[in-house]
VEXMI-906344 format. One record per residue (C-alpha): residue number from 1; residue in one letter; x, y, z. Coordinates in nm, 3 decimals, always signed. Layout:
   num   residuo         x         y         z
   NUM         A         X         Y         Z
...
This chain:
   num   residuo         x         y         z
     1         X    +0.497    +0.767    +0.901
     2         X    +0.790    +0.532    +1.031
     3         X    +1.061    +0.475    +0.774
     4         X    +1.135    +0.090    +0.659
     5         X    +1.351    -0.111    +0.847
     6         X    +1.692    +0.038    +0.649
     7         X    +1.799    -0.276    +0.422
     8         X    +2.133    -0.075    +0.241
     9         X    +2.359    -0.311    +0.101
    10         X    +2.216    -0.611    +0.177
    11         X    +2.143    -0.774    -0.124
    12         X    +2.465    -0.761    -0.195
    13         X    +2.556    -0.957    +0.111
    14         X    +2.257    -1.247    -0.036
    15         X    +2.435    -1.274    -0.363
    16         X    +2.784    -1.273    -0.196
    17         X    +2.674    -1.564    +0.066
    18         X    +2.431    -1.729    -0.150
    19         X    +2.125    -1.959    -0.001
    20         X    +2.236    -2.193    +0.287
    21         X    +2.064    -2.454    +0.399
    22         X    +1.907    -2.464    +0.818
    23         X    +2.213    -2.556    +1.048
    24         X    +2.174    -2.812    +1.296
    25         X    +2.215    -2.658    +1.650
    26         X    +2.437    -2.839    +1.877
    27         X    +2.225    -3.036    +2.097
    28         X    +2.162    -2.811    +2.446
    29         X    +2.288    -2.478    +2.232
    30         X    +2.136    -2.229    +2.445
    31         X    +2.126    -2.426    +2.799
    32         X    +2.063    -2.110    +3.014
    33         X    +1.774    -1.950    +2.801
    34         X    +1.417    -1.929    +2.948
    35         X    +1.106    -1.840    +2.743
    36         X    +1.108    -1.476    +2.878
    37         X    +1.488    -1.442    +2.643
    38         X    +1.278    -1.459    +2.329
    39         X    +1.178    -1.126    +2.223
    40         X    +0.882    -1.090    +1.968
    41         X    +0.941    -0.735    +1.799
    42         X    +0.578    -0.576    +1.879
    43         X    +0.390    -0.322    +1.679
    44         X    +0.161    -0.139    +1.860
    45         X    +0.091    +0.156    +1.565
    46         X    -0.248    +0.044    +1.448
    47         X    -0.571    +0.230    +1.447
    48         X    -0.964    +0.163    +1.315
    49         X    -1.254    +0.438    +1.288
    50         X    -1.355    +0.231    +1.603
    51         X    -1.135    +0.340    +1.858
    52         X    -0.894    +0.570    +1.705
    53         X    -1.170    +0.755    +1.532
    54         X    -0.970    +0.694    +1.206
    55         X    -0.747    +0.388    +1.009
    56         X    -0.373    +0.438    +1.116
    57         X    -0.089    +0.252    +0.944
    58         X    -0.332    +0.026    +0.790
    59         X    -0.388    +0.256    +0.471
    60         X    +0.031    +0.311    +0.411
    61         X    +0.124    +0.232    +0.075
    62         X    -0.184    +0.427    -0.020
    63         X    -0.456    +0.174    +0.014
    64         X    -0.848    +0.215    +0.158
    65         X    -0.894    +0.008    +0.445
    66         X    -1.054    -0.210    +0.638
    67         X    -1.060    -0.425    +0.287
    68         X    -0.744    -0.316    +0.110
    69         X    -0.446    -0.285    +0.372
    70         X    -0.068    -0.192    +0.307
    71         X    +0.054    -0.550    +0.362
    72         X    +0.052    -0.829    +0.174
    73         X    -0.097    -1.069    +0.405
    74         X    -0.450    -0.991    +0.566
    75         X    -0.455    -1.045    +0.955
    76         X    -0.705    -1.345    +1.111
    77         X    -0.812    -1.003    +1.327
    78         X    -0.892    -0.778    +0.996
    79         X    -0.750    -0.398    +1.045
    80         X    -0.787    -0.377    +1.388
    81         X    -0.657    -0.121    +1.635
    82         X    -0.388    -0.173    +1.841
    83         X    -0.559    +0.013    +2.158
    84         X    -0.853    -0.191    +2.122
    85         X    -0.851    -0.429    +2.471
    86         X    -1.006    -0.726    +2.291
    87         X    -0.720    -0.738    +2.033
    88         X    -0.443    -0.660    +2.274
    89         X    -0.569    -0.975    +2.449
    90         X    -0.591    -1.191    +2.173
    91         X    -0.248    -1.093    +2.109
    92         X    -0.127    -1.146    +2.429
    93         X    -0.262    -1.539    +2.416
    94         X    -0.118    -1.591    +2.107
    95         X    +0.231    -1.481    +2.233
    96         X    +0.198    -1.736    +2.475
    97         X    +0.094    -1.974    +2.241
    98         X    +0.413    -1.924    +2.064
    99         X    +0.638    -1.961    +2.388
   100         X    +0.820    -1.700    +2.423
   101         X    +0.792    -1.486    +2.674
   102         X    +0.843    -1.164    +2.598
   103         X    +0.742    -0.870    +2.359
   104         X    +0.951    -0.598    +2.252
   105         X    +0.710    -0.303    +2.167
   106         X    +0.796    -0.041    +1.910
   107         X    +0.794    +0.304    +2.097
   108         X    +0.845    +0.686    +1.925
   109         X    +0.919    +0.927    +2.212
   110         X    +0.739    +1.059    +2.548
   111         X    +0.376    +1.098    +2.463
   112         X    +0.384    +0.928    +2.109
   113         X    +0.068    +0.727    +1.995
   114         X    +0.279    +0.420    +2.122
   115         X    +0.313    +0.570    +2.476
   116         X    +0.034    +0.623    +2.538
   117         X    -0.108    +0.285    +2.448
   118         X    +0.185    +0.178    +2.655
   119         X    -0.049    +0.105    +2.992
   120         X    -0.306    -0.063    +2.780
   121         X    -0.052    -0.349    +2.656
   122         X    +0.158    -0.405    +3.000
   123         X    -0.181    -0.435    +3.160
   124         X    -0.287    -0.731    +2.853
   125         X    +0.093    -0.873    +2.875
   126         X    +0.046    -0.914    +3.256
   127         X    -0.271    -1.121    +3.230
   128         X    -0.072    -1.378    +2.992
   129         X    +0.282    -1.394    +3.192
   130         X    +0.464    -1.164    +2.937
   131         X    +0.713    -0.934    +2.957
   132         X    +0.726    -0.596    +2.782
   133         X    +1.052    -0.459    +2.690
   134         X    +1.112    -0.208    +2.439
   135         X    +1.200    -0.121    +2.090
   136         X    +1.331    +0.266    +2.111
   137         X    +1.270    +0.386    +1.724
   138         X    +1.464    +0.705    +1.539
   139         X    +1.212    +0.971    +1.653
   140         X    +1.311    +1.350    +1.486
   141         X    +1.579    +1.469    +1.729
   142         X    +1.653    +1.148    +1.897
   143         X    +1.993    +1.160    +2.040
   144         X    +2.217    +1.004    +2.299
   145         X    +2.104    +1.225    +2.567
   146         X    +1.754    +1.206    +2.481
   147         X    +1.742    +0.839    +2.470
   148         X    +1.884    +0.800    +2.818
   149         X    +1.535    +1.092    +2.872
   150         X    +1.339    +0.810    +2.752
   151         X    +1.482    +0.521    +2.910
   152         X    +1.492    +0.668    +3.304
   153         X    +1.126    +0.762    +3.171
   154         X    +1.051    +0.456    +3.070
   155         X    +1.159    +0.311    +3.358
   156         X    +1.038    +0.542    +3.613
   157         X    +0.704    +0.518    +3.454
   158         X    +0.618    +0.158    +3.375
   159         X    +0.869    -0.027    +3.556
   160         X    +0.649    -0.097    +3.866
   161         X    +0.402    -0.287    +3.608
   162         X    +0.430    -0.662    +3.617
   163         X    +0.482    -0.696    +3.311
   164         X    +0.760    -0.480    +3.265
   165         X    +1.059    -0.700    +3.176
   166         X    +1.372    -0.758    +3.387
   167         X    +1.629    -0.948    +3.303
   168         X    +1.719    -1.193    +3.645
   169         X    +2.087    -1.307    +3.456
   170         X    +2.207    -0.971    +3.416
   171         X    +2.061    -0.774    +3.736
   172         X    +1.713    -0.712    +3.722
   173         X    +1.789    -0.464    +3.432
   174         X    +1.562    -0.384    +3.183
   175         X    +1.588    -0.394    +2.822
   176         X    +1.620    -0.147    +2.560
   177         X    +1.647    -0.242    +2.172
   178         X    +1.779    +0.106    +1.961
   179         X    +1.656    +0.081    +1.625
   180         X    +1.926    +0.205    +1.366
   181         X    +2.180    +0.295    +1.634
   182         X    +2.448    +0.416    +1.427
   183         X    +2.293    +0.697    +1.331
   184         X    +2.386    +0.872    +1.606
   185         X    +2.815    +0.857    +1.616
   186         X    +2.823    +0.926    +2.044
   187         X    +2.692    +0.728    +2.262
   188         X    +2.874    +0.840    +2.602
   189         X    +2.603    +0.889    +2.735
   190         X    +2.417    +0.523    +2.799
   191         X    +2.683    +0.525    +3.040
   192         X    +2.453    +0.673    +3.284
   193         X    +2.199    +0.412    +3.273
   194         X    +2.410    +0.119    +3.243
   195         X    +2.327    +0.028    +3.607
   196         X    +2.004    -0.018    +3.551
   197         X    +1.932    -0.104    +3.201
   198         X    +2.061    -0.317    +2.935
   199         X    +2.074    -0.084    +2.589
   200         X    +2.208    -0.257    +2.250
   201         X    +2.323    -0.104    +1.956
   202         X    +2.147    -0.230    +1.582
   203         X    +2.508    -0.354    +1.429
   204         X    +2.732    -0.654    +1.397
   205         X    +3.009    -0.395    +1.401
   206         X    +3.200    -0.454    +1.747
   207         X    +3.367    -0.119    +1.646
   208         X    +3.048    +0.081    +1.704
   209         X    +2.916    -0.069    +2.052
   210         X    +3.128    +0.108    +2.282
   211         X    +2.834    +0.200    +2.586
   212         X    +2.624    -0.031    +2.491
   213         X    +2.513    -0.336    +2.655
   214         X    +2.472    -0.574    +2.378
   215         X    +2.421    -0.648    +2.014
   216         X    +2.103    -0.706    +1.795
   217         X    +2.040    -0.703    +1.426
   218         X    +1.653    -0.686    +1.343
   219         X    +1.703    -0.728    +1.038
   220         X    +1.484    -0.971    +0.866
   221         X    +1.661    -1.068    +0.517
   222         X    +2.036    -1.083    +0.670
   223         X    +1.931    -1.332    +0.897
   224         X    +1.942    -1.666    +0.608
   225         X    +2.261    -1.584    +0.574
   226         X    +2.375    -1.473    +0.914
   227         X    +2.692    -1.177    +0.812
   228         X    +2.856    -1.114    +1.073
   229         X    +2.728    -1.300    +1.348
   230         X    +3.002    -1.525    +1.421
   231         X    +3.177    -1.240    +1.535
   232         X    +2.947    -1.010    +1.684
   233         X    +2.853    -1.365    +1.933
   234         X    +3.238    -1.441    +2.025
   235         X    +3.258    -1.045    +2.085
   236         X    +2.945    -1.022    +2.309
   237         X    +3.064    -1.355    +2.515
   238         X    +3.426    -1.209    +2.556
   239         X    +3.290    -0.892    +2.658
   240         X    +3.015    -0.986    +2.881
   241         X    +2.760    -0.817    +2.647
   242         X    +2.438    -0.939    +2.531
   243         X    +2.380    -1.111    +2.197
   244         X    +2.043    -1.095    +2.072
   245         X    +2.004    -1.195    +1.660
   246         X    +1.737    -1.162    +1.505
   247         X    +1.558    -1.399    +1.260
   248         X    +1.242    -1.361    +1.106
   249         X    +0.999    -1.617    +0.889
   250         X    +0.996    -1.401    +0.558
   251         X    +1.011    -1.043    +0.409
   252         X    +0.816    -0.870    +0.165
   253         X    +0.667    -0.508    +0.181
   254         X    +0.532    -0.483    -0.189
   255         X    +0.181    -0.324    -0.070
   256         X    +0.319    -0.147    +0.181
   257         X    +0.588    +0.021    -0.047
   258         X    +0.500    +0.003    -0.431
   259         X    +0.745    +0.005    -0.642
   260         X    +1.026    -0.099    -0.376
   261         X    +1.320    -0.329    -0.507
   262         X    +1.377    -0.472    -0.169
   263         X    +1.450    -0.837    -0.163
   264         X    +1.175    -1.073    -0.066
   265         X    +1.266    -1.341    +0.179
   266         X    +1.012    -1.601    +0.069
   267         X    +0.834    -1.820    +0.350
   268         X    +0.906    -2.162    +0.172
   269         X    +0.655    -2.281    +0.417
   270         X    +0.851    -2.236    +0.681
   271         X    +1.171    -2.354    +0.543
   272         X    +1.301    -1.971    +0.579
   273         X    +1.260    -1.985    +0.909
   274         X    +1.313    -2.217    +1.034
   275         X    +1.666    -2.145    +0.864
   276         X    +1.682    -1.817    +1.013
   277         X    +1.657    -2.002    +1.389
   278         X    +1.937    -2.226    +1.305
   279         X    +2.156    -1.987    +1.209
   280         X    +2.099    -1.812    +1.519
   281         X    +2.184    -2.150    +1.763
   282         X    +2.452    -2.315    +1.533
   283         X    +2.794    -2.304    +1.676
   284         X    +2.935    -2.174    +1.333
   285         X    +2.757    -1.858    +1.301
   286         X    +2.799    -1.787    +1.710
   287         X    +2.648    -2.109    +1.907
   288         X    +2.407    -2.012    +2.202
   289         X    +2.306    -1.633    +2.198
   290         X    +2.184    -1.462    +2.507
   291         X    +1.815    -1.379    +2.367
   292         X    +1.688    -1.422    +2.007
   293         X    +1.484    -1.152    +1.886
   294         X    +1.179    -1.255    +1.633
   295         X    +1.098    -0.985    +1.355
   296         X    +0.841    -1.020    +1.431
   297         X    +0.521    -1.056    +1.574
   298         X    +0.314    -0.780    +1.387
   299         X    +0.502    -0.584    +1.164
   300         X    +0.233    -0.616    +0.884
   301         X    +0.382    -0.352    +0.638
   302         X    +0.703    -0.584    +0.612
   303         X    +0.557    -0.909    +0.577
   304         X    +0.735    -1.069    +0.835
   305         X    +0.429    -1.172    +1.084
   306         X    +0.438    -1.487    +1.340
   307         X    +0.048    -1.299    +1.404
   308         X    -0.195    -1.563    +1.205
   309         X    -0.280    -1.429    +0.875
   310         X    -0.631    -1.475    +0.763
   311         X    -0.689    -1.833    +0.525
   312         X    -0.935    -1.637    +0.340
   313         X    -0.867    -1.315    +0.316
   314         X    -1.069    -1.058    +0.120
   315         X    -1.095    -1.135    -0.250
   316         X    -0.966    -0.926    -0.506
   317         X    -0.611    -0.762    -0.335
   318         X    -0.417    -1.059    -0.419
   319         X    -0.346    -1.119    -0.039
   320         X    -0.110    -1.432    +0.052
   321         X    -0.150    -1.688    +0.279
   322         X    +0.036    -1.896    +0.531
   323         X    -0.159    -2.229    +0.346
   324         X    +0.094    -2.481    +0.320
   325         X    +0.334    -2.363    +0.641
   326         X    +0.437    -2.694    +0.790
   327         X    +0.245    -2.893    +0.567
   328         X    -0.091    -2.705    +0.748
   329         X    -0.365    -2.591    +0.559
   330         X    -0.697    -2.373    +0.587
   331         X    -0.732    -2.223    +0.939
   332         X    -0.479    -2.427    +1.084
   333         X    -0.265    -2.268    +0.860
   334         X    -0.304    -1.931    +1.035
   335         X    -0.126    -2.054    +1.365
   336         X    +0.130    -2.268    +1.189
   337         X    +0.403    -1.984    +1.273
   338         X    +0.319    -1.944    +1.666
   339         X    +0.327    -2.286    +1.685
   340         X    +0.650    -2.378    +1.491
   341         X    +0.789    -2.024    +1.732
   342         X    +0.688    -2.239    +2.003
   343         X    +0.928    -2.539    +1.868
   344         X    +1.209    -2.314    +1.837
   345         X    +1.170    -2.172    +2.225
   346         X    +1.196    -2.503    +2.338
   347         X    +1.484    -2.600    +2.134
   348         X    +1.664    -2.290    +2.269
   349         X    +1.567    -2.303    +2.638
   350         X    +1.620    -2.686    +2.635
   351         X    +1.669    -2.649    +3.019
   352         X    +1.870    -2.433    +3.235
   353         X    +2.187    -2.581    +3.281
   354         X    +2.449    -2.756    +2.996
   355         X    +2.391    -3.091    +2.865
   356         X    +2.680    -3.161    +3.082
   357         X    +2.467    -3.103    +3.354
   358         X    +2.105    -3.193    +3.306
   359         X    +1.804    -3.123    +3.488
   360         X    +1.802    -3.495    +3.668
   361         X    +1.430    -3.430    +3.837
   362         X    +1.272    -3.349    +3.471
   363         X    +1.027    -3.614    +3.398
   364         X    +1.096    -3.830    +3.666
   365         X    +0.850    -4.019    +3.895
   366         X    +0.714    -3.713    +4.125
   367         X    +0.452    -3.842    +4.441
   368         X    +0.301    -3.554    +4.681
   369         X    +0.119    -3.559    +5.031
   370         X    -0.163    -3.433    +4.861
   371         X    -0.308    -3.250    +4.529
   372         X    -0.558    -3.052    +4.447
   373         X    -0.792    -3.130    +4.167
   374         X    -0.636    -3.025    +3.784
   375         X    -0.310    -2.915    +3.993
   376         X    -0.098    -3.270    +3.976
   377         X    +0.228    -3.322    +4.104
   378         X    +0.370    -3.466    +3.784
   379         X    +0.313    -3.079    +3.688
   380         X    +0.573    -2.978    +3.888
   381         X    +0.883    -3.170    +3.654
   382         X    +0.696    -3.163    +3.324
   383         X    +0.946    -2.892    +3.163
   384         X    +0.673    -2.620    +3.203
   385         X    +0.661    -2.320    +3.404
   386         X    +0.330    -2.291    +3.300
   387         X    +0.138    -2.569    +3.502
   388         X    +0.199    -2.640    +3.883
   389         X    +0.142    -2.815    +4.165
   390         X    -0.076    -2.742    +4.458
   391         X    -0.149    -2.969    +4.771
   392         X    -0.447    -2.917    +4.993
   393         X    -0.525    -2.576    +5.157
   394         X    -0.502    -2.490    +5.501
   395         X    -0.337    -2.809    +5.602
   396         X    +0.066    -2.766    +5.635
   397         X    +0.273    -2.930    +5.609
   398         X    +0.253    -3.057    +5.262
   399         X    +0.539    -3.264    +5.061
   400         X    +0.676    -3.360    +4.704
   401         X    +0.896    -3.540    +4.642
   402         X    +1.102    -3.690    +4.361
   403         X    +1.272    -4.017    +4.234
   404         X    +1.569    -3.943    +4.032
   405         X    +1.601    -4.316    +3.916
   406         X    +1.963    -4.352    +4.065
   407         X    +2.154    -4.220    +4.304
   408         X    +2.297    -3.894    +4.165
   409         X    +2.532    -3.612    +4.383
   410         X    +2.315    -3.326    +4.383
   411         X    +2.448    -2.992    +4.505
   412         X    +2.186    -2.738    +4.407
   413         X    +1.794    -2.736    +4.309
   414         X    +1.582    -2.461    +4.100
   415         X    +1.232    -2.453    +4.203
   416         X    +0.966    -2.188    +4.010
   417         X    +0.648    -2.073    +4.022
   418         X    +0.435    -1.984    +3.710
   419         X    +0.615    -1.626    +3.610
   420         X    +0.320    -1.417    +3.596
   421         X    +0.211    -1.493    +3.946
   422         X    +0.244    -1.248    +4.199
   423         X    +0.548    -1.243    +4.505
   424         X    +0.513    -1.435    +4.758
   425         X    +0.781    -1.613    +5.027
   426         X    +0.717    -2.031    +5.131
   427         X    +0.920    -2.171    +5.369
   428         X    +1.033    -2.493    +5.268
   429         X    +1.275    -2.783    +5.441
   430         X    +1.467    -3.005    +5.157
   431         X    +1.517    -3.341    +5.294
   432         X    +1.704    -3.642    +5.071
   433         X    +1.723    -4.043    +5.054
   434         X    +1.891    -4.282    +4.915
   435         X    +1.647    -4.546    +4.952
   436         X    +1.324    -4.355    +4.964
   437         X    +1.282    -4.469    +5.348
   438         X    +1.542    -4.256    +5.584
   439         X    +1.534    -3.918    +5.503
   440         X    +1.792    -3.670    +5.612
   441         X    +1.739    -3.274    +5.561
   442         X    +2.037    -3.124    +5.301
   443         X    +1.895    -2.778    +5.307
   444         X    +1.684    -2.622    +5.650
   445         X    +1.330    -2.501    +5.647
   446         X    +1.378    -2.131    +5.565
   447         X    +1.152    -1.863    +5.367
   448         X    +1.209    -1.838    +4.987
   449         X    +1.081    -1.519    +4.785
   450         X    +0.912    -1.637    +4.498
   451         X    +0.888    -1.279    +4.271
   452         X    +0.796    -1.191    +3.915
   453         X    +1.089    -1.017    +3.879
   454         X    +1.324    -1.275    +3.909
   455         X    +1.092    -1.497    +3.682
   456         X    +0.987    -1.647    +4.021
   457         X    +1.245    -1.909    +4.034
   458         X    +1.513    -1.910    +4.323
   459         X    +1.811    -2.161    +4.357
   460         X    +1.872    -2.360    +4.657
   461         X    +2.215    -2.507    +4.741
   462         X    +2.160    -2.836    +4.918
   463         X    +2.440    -3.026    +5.108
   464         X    +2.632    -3.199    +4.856
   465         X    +2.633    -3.563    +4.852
   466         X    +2.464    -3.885    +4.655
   467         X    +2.079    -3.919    +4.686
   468         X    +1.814    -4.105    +4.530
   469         X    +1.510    -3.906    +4.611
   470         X    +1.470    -3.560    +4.719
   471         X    +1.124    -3.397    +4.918
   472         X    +1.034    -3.034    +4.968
   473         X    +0.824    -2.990    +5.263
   474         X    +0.585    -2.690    +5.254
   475         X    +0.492    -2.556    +5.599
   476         X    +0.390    -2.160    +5.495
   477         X    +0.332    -1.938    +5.204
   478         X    +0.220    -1.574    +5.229
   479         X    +0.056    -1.580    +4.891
   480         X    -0.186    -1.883    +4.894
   481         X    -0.235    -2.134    +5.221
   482         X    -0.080    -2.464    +5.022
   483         X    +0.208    -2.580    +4.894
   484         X    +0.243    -2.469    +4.517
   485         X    +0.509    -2.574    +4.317
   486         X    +0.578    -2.513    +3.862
   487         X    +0.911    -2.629    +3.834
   488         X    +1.144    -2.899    +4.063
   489         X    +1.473    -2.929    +3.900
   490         X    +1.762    -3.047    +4.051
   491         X    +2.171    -3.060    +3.991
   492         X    +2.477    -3.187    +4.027
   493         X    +2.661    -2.815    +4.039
């Protein structure tokens, strides 16, 4: 049975920093995040009589499921089992609900019960648009040299899924959380897969990162009071590294462990939270991280669940409730954390670029040649990556185009597909205007590879000068015979 997250010292931290009220980020904190750079810690240990031929995590703490679970809030799904397909979907559509884009699953070691539900949950992650990366956990034996084992396994294994997550700002890399890092003193060896995957260490201590490729904390109670982070962020930016910080909406493993003196992070409603989330975007405890990382999405044992938690859950356990979370009650109350996730993704994505230099297409009045029916092209500049555009079919060329209000001095546009979508290349001519009559063309008709690894977006430098309105036109696409378009943004530099 896995160990508790390792909580040592920490409540001496609360009492030293006290209770702090939620920081206000700085408007446009985290300008360069996308939905796929929040990470949802994923728990993928479950099992019923059902599937698994036997309860699995559900009974720790000593209790008799499917009634009486080691948790102490009962999930809207009851004990279900994490390689059952139906669940694993569900799971997968509520992670979208909640906006962020990616899952970080918990994984014990080649052939574990984990790995081997491992093609079962990059299979339900593709069919929602998210992105698996992964949570490496302190296995028996687990060393430096066995963890680079895993990850060129890992990779070598799943990374032609998808699903599997890659990381378009640092190199296509994939990512790899290791849980309780500093147990092992050496770490020399993550030099051999630095090339091709990003690996950080669980520690605010810049003194024990050396090899690693970034910085995350998991933990669930430190983050009200953020220790540390100030200068594990300015470390990470100085250094190039990834800084990932973790926040969480609560604590509390009574069931799970009786008897445990742990300190319970109460929910407040939400207040904790959302708390936790502004200590991870406020300039004084670090400003903008790279990723956050949510603990998390299903770790039931701990208490800390964005998964909805049943409004009536069986009688007689003394089960809580999210009733009350964001002033929500009854069933709405069970989503009231995905949604209020959702919130926070889009205060930390906010865009692409610095508030300095805003997105100048978003929102503005978008026209097309044509459109076809639930596929608008005021889809294409509505801030989500989501919904699209699509003209007609089989009639290139196809056009949209879009009025920026006032002449601006563009140099650059970032056009995107929906992320889960498959490759594909269009071939697309940028033309400009300053009066919505004379066009001239500021970037040629060329092919542009749309892929899932890169988040399908691509940039596209433009010939720099003062326009008005700006057109794509669509003459080919290899992956669908029309013009499709998620995202038109456009820049100064």
């Amino acid at each position: 049975m896995r160990p508790l997250h390792s909580i040592v010292g920490l409540l001496a931290l609360l009492l030293a920093f006290g209770t702090v009220s939620a920081p206000v980020p700085a408007s446009g904190a985290a300008a360069q995040a996308v939905p796929a750079d929040v990470h949802l810690f994923y728990y993928p240990w479950y099992g019923s009589p059902t599937v698994n031929g036997s309860y699995r995590h559900w009974d720790q703490g000593g209790h008799t499921p499917p009634n009486d679970i080691g948790a102490n809030f009962y999930p809207t799904l009851g004990a279900y089992d994490s390689g059952d397909t139906a669940a694993l979907d569900q799971h997968m559509a509520w992670v979208q609900r909640s906006g962020a884009g990616t899952i970080v699953t918990s994984w014990w070691g080649q052939g574990s019960y984990e790995d081997n539900l491992t093609p079962k949950i990059l299979t339900a992650a593709a069919k929602y648009g998210i992105k698996v990366a992964w949570h490496l956990e302190p296995y028996a034996s687990r060393t430096a040299d066995s963890t680079v084992a895993d990850i060129n396994y890992i990779n070598s294994r799943y990374g032609s899924s998808p699903a599997f997550y890659r990381d378009a700002a640092h190199g296509n890399r994939s990512a790899f959380y290791v849980f309780e890092s500093l147990r092992v003193t050496d770490w020399t060896a993550l030099e051999q897969v630095k090339s091709t995957s990003i690996v950080l260490a669980q520690t605010t201590d810049t003194s024990k990162v050396a090899h690693f490729g970034g910085m995350y904390t998991y933990d669930g109670i430190a983050g009200a009071t953020a220790p540390g982070w100030k200068n594990a962020s300015d470390f990470c930016k100085a250094n190039g590294l990834v800084w990932a910080p973790s926040v969480a909406p609560g604590y509390l493993d009574d069931r799970a462990v009786p008897g445990n003196t742990t300190p319970t992070v109460n929910r407040d409603n939400g207040a904790a939270y959302d708390r936790q989330w502004g200590n991870a975007l406020a300039p004084a405890t670090g400003g903008a991280p790279t990723w956050v990382s949510v603990t998390s999405f299903n770790e039931w044992h701990e208490g800390s669940t964005l998964e909805p938690a049943r409004s009536n859950p069986p009688a007689g356990q003394g089960y809580l409730t999210f009733e009350g979370a964001y002033g929500k009650t009854g069933a709405a109350a069970e989503t009231a954390y995905l949604d209020r996730t959702k919130y926070w993704v889009d205060q930390f994505t906010g865009g692409t670029t610095p508030p300095a230099n805003p997105d100048l297409a978003r929102g503005r009045q978008i026209t097309a040649s044509s459109t076809q029916p639930g596929y608008p092209a005021t889809a294409a500049n509505d801030g989500n990556q989501g919904s699209y555009w699509e003209s007609a079919n089989h009639a290139f060329p196809q056009s949209i185009t879009v009025d920026l209000g006032s002449a601006q001095d563009l140099s650059r546009l970032v056009l995107s597909l929906p992320p889960s979508w498959g490759a594909r290349t269009q071939t697309i001519q940028v033309q400009a205007s300053t009066n919505g009559t004379a066009y001239t063309t500021v970037a040629g008709a060329q092919g542009y590879r749309f892929d899932p690894a890169a988040q399908n977006t691509v940039a596209v430098p433009v010939t720099a000068g003062s326009r008005r309105y700006v057109r794509l036109v669509f003459t080919a696409n290899t992956g669908w015979p029309a013009g499709q378009l998620a995202e038109l943004q456009a820049y100064r530099n």
